[in-house]
N, C-alpha and C positions, 0 to 999 in steps of 0.2 A: 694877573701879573701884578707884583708889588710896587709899591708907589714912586719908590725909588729907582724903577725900570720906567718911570714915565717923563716924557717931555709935558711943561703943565704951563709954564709960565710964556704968555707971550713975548718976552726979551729972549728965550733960549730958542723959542721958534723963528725969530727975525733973523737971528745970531747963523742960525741952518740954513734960514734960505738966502740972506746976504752971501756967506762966507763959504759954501758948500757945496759940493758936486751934485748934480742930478742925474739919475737913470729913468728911462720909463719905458713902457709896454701898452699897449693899448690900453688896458683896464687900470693901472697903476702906476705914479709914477713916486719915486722915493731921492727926496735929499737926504744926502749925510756930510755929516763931518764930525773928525776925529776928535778927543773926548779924552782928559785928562783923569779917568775914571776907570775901575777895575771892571766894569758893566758896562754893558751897551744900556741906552736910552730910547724908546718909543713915545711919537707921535703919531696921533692920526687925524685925518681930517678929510671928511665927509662934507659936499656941499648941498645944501637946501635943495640943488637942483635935481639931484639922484631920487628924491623921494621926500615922504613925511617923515616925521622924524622915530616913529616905529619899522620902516626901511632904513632910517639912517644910523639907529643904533642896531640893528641887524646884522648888519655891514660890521661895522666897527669891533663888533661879539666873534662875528666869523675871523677876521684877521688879527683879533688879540688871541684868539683860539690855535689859530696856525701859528700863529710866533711864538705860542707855548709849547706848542708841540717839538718843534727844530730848533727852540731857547741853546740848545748846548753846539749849533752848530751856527752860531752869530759870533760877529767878532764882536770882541768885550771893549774891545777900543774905541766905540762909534755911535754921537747920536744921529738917527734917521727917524724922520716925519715918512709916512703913508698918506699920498692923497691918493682918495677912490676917484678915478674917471667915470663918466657917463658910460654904462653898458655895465657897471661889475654889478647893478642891484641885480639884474636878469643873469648872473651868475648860480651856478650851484655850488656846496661846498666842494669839490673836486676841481674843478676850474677855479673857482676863484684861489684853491690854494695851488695850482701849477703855475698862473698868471705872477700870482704875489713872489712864487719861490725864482720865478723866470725874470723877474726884476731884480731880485735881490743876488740872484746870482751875477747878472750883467754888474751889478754894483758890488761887489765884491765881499758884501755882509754875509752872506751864507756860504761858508765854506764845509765841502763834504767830509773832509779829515776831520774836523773837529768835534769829539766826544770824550767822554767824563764821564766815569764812575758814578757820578751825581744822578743821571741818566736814568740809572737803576731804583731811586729813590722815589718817592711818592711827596710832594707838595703839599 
């Protein structure tokens, strides 16, 4: 994902969890807030307590991996932070991408309608 789809600075991550709604699911829970931006914006955030830090960027590959895949069907309005709970490193990639999409749905980021000719295109 490009750099300019990422949440980096800790002011815009305070800014999320001050000012912004949260959804969660056992494995994941996701703040957002809306984003004066033609793109949406991703954080994520893995704690030391899931693992070493070769589980912890595993983790983090898997779920940049699925938000690339559904990219066309996020809203473009919205930054949201990912934090992994206890239980998603014992995750496979199939679960852990029903769990992530099962939150994002309750949170209103992933919307089924939305797709784009883009789609079709290769990155």
């Amino acid at each position: 994902m490009k750099k300019n789809f990422r949440v980096k600075r800790e002011k815009d991550f305070k800014e999320i969890f001050q000012y912004g709604t949260s959804f969660a699911n056992r494995k994941f829970v996701v703040y957002q807030l809306e984003n004066q931006q033609n793109h949406f914006r991703v954080g994520l955030s893995v704690s030391k307590k899931l693992g070493n830090a070769v589980t912890r960027n595993q983790i983090k590959r898997r779920i940049r991996h699925i938000l690339l895949n559904v990219r066309w069907h996020l809203a473009d309005d919205v930054d949201f932070v990912v934090i992994a709970r206890k239980g998603a490193e014992s995750l496979d990639y199939a679960e852990m991408e029903k769990n992530l999409l099962h939150v994002l749905k309750l949170s209103k980021i992933y919307r089924e309608g939305i797709r784009s000719e883009k789609e079709t295109t290769v990155d």
